[in-house]
N, C-alpha and C positions, 0 to 999 in steps of 0.2 A: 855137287857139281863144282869141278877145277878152278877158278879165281884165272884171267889172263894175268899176264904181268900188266897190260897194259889198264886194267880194273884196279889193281894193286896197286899200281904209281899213282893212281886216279882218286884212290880214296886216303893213301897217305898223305898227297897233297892236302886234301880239301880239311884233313886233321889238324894240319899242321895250321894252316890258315885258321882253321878254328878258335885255336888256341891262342893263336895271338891277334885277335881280332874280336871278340867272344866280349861279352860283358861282364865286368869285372865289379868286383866286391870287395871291398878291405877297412882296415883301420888305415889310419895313417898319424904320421909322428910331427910334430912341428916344422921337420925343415922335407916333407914332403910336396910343400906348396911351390910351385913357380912363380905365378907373380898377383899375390890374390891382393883385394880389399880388406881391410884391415878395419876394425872397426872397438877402436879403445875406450871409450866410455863419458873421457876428458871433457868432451863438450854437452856431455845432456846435462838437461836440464830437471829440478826436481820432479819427483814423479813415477810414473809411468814409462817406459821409455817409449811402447808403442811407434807409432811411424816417424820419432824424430830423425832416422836415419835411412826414410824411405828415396831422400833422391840419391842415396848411396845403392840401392835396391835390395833394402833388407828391413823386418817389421819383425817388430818383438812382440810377443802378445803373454800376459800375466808376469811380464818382467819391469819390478824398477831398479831406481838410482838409488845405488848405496855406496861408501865405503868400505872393501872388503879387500883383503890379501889373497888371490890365489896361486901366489908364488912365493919362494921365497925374500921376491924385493921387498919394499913400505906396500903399505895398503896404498888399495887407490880409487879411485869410480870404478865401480861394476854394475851389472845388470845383477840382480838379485832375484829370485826365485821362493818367495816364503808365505805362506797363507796362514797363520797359526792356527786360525780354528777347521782348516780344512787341508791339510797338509799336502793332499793325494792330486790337487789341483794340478795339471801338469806347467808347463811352458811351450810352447813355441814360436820358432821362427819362418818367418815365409818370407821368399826371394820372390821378387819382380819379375824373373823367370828361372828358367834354368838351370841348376849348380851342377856340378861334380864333384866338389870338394868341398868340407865346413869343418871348421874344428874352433877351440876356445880353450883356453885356460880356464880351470874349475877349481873348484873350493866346496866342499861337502862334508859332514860328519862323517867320521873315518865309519860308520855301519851304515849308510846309506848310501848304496851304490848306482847307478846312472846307466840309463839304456836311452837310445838314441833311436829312432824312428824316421826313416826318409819315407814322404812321400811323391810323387810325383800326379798330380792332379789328387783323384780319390784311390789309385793303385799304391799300397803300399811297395816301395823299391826293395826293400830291405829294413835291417837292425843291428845294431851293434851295442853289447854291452860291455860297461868298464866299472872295475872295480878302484873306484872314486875315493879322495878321502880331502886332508888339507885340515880342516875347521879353522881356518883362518889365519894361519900358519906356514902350510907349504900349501901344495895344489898338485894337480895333474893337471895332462892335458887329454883331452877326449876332441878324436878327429875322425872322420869315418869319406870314403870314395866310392862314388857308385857311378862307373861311367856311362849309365843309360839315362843319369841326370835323374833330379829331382829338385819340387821350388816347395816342399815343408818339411819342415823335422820336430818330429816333439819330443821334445826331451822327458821323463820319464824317472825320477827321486825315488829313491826305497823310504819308506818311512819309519824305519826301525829307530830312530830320534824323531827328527821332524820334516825331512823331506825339503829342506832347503838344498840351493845351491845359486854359488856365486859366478859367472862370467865375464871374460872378462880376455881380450886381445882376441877377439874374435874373427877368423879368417875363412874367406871360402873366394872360389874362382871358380868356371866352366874353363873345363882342361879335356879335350877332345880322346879320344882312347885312342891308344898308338898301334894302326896298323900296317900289315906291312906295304912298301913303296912298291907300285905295280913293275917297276924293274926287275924288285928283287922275289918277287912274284911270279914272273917269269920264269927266272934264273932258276929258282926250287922247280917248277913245274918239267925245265926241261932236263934238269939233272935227275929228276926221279922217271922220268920216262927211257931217256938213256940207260940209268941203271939196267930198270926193268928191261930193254934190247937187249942190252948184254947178258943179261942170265939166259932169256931165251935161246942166243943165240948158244950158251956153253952147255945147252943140253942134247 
C-alpha cells in the first residue's frame, strides 16, 4: 500500500525529532564540560577518601589519598585505587543524584586498561572503555556522557600488572540533552508537510 505524502512528512518529522532528542552515549574530552564540580584532592585528608567530599555530592568508595602524577604537571594528591593482594577489587563513585557527565585525569600501567560502568539506580546506563596508561608520568583522561543520567560508575582496572589507578581533577555536572525549541519544531513540521503538498500537487 502507497505511503500519503502526508504519512511521509509525518514520519520524517517524528525521525528527525528522534535524533535529536534520543538518548545519547559518548566519551567525552576535557574541555566537554560546561560548568561542572571539580574535585582536586588538595584537601583530603589521609586515608580513605570515602564521603570526605559528600556535601560536594560525590562518595568514593575503595579510593584513597595518595601522591601521584596523572599528568604531565608535579605529582599531587590523588584518589588512588590499589589493593595489592586483591588487585581485581574494583572502585567506585556514587553521586548524591543524578549526573550526566564524569571524567578525571588517570594514571595507570601502560597494560592495564580502564572500563568505566554508569549506573543509574541498579540499571546499568551504559560503558565505556579506554586504553589507559601514564605509570606516574603522564596520564589520560577518561570521561564518559549518558544523558538519561546516572548516580554510579565503577570504574574497572585490567590486571595485567596490578590493577592500580590514580585520579585525580575529577569533574562531572547534570547537563540536560539538547532538544529541539518547540518553535523550531514547528517550523520542521510545517515545512515538511508543505513539501509533501507540493509533490502532490505536481503529479
Amino acid at each position: 500500500m502507497k505511503n500519503s505524502p502526508f504519512k511521509t512528512a509525518c514520519a520524517v518529522m517524528l525521525a528527525a525529532l528522534a535524533c535529536t532528542g534520543g538518548a545519547q552515549a559518548a566519551t567525552i574530552g576535557a574541555g566537554g564540560f560546561t560548568a561542572p564540580t571539580l574535585i582536586d584532592f588538595e584537601s583530603a585528608t589521609a586515608g580513605a577518601i570515602g564521603s570526605q567530599y559528600s556535601a560536594q555530592g560525590i562518595t568514593f568508595v575503595n579510593f584513597n589519598r595518595d601522591v601521584y602524577a596523572t599528568s604531565p604537571a608535579p605529582a599531587s594528591w590523588v584518589a588512588l585505587k590499589f589493593f595489592e593482594n586483591a588487585p581485581s577489587i574494583n572502585g567506585e563513585v556514587l553521586f548524591s543524584s543524578a549526573v550526566t557527565r564524569f571524567g578525571f585525569d588517570a594514571s595507570t600501567n601502560p597494560e592495564d586498561d580502564t572500563t568505566l560502568l554508569a549506573y543509574l539506580g541498579n540499571t546499568l546506563v551504559g560503558s565505556a572503555f579506554f586504553d589507559t596508561f601514564g605509570d606516574g608520568e603522564d596520564g589520560s583522561f577518561i570521561g564518559i556522557e549518558f544523558f538519561t543520567g546516572f548516580d554510579r560508575v565503577v570504574v574497572q582496572v585490567g590486571t595485567a600488572v596490578n590493577g592500580a589507578i590514580a585520579i585525580d581533577n575529577v569533574r562531572f555536572e547534570n547537563a540536560a540533552a539538547q532538544v529541539p525549541e518547540p518553535a523550531t519544531a514547528g517550523l520542521m513540521a510545517i515545512s515538511l508537510l508543505a513539501l509533501a503538498a507540493a509533490r502532490r500537487r505536481k503529479r
